[in-house]
N, C-alpha and C positions, 0 to 999 in steps of 0.2 A: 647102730648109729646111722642115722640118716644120710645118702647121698648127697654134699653140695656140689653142684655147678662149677665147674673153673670158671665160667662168665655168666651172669645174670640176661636172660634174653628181653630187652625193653621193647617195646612193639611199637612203631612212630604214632600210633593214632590216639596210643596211653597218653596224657599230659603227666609230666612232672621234669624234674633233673634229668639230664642226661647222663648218661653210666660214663665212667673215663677208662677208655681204652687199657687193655692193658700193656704193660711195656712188651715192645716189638712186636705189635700190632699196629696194623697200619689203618687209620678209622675210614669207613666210608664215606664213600663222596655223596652230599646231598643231593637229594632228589630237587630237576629244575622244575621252577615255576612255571606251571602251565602259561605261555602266550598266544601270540594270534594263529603262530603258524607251530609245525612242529619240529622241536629244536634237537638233534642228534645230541644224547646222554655222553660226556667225555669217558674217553678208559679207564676203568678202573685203574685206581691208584695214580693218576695227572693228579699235578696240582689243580688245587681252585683260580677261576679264573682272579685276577686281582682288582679287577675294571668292573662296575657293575654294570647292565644293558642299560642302553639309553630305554626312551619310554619309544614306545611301537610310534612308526606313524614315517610320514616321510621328514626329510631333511629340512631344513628351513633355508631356501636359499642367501647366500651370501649378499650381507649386505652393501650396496652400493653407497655412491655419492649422494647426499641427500641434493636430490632438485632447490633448485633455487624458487623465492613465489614469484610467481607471475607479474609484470610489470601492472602496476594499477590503470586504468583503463580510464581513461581521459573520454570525452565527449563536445562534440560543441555548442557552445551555450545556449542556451534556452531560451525563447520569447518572456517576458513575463506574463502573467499571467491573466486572460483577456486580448492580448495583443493576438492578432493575426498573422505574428510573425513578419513584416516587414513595415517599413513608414511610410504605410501609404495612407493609414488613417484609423481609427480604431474598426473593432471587431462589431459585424452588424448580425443581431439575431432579430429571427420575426416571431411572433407568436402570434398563430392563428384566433381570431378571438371577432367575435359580430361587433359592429359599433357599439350596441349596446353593455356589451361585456366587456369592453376592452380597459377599462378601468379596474375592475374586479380583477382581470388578467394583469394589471399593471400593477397592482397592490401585491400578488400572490409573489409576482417577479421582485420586489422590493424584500418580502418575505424571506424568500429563497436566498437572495445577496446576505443579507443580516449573518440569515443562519450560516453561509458560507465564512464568514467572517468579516465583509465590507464595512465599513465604518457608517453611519446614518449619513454623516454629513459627505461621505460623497457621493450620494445619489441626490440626482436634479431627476420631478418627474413633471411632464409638459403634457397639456390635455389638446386636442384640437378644437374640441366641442365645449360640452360645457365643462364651466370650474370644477377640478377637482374640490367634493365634498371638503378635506381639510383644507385647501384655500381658502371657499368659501368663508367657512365660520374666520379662520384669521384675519381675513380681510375686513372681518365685521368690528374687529377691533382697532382697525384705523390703516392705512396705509404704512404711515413709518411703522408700527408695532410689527406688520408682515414682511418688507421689507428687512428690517434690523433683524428677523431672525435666519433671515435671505446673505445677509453680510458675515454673522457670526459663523456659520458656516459647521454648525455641530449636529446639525438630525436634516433628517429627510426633507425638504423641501417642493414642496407642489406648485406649479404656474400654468399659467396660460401659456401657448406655445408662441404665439404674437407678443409675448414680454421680453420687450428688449434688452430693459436691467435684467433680469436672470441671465449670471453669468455660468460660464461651463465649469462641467463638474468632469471627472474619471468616467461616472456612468452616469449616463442618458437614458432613461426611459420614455416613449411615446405612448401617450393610448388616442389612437387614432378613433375617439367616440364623436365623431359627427364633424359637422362644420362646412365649409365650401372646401370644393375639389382646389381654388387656389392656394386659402389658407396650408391644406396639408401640404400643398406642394411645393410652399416657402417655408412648411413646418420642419419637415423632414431634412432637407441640406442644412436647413441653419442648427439644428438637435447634432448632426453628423459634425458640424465646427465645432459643438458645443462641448461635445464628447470627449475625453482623454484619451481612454482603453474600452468601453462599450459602449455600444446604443442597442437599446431593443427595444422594438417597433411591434405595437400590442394592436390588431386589427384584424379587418378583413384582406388579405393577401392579393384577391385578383382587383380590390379598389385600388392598392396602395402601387400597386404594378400599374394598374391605366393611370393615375396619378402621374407616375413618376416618368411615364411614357414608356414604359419596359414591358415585353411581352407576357401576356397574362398565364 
């Protein structure tokens, strides 16, 4: 008759069931799970811990008062946009340009406003010299027809800068293409009245300085 075992020997690495103790036996304590560091095996026969390990790592500090947010951040208003910032008169730009370009340059600058968003009708553009090309041809269609499109006040308008019916618009453009040194030099302050929020002054820089009597 074959030897059985008082206890069947399970080997932890077998899978299956676990064998159940027998009475007045006391079962072994599991083996701990390997962690970061290494963790001293309890005595044989303690109970099991009843708490399981927190997860490794450090503490989470304690949470405070939540901050209140930052007060919103005021500023002081702003010029709009073209002004120089105070009321002394609008903002002057010059763009270098020969007499003879300076209409080319006055057009590119009209361009430019559009694409910015400026409305057509509040650009006024004043020549010194000769008629701007689209005056010209409008003018061919009678005076009131050029005029009444001078009054409706919905697109770009071109004049001579000696027209005294042309009234002021927001922006002023000069193209300072020829003429007498006085004409420009009643051009230019009366374009500066004429202006709301800019004037820009399309020429040569060191005429429009002797002009104006200001150092070159």
């Amino acid at each position: 008759m074959p030897l059985i075992p008082e206890e069947p020997q399970i080997h932890e690495s077998v899978p299956g069931p676990r064998a159940t103790p027998a009475a007045g036996r006391t079962a072994p304590t599991p083996r701990p799970v390997p962690g970061p560091g290494p963790r001293p095996a309890p005595p044989r026969g303690a109970p099991a811990a009843s708490v399981r390990p927190g997860k490794p790592g450090p503490a989470a500090p304690p949470r405070g008062p939540v901050a209140a947010p930052p007060a919103q951040r005021t500023s002081s208003p702003q010029p709009p946009v073209g002004k120089t910032g105070t009321a002394a008169g609008p903002q002057l730009q010059l763009i270098p340009a020969p007499a003879a370009g300076a209409v080319d340059a006055a057009d590119e600058a009209v361009d430019l406003l559009l694409d910015s968003g400026r409305a057509p009708g509040e650009i006024l553009v004043l020549t010194t010299g000769e008629t701007h090309p689209w005056a010209a041809h409008e003018l061919s269609f009678g005076e009131a027809s050029y005029w009444a499109q001078h009054d409706a006040a919905d697109d770009v308008f071109y004049a001579d800068a000696g027209a005294v019916r042309a009234t002021g618009r927001p922006v002023v453009i000069v193209a300072v293409n020829g003429g007498a040194d006085e004409v420009t030099a009643q051009a230019l302050p009366a374009a500066m009245a004429r202006a709301g929020t800019l004037l820009i002054v399309c020429g040569d820089p060191q005429r429009i300085n002797t002009v104006l009597g200001a150092p070159a």
